[in-house]
C-alpha positions in Angstrom: 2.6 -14.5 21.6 2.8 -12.4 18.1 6.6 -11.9 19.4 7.7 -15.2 20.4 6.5 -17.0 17.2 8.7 -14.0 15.4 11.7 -14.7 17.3 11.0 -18.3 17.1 10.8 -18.1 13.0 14.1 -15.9 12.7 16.2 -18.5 15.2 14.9 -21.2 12.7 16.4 -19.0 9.9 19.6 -18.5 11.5 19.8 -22.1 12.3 19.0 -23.0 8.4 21.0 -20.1 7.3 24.0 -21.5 8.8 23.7 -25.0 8.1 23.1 -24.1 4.6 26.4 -21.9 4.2 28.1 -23.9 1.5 28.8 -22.3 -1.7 26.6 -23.1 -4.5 27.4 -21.8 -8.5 24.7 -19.7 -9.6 24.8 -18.9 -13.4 22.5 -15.5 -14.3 21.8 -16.8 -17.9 22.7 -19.4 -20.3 26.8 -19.8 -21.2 26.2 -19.2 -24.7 24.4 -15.4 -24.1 27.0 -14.6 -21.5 29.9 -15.8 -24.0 28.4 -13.7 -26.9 27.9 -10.9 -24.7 31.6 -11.2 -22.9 30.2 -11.2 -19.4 30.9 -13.0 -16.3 28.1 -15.6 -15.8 29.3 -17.7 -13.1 29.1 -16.4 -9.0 29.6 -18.5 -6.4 28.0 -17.3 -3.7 26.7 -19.4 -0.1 23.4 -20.9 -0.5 21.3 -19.4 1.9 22.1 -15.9 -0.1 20.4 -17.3 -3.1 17.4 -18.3 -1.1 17.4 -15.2 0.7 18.0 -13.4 -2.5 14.5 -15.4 -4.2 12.6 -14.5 -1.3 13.5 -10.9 -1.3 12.5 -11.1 -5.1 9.5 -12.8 -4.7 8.2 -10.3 -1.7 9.0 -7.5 -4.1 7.3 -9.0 -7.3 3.8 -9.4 -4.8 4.5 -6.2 -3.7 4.6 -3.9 -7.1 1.5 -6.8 -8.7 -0.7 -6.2 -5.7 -0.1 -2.5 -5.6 -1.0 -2.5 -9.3 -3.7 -4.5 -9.0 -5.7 -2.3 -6.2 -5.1 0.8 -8.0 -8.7 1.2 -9.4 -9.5 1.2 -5.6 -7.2 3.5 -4.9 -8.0 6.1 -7.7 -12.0 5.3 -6.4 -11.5 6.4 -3.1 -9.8 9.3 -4.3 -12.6 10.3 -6.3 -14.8 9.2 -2.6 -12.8 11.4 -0.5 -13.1 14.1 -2.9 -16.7 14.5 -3.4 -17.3 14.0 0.1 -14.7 17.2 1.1 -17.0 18.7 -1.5 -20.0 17.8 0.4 -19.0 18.7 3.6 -18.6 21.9 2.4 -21.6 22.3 0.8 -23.4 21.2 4.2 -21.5 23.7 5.8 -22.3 26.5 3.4 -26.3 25.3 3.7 -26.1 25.5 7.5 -24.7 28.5 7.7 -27.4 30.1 5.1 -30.4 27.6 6.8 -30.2 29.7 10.4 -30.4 33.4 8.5 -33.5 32.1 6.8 -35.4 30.5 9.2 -34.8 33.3 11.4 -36.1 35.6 8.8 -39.2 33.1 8.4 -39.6 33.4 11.7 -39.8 36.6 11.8 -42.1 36.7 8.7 -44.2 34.5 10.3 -44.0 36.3 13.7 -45.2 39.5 11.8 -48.1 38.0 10.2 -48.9 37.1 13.6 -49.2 40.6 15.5 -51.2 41.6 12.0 -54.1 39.7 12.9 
């Protein structure tokens, strides 16, 4: 279902892409800047390549401000994951010593036992 609505989506692009093919004049910055800087401001270039182009842009923008924006999380469950490898450890290191002394306890407590 996931597949046919995503090949569904990209025929409706094609279809738009190509009826949308004629060329358009798309000036980068004002002609004044571009005349005081001596740079070409003027492409021509099909239409569905500038809206191609903006959506490319705009996924990108999202992209890098969301990223930035969930980097507290990010650097918090770093911090998580690291005290928790640290715990594990520590657990490990307790369960390892815990069986040596209950053992001797045992024993302890095994020998106070006979004495009586």
């Amino acid at each position: 279902m996931k597949l046919l609505f995503l090949v569904l989506v990209l025929l409706a692009l094609v279809f738009l892409f190509f009826a949308n093919n004629d060329p358009v004049v798309l000036n980068l910055m004002p002609d004044a800047l571009a005349n005081a800087m001596g740079m070409r401001n003027e492409f021509t270039v099909p239409l569905f390549l500038v809206v191609v182009g903006a959506l490319l842009i705009g996924i990108v923008v999202g992209y890098v401000l969301e990223w930035l924006r969930e980097h507290q999380y990010r650097a918090e469950a770093r911090v998580h994951r690291r005290e928790a490898s640290r715990l594990r450890q520590e657990v490990a290191a307790v369960k390892g010593r815990g069986s040596d002394e209950q053992d001797e306890v045992l024993a302890i407590l095994e020998d106070s036992e006979t004495a009586r």
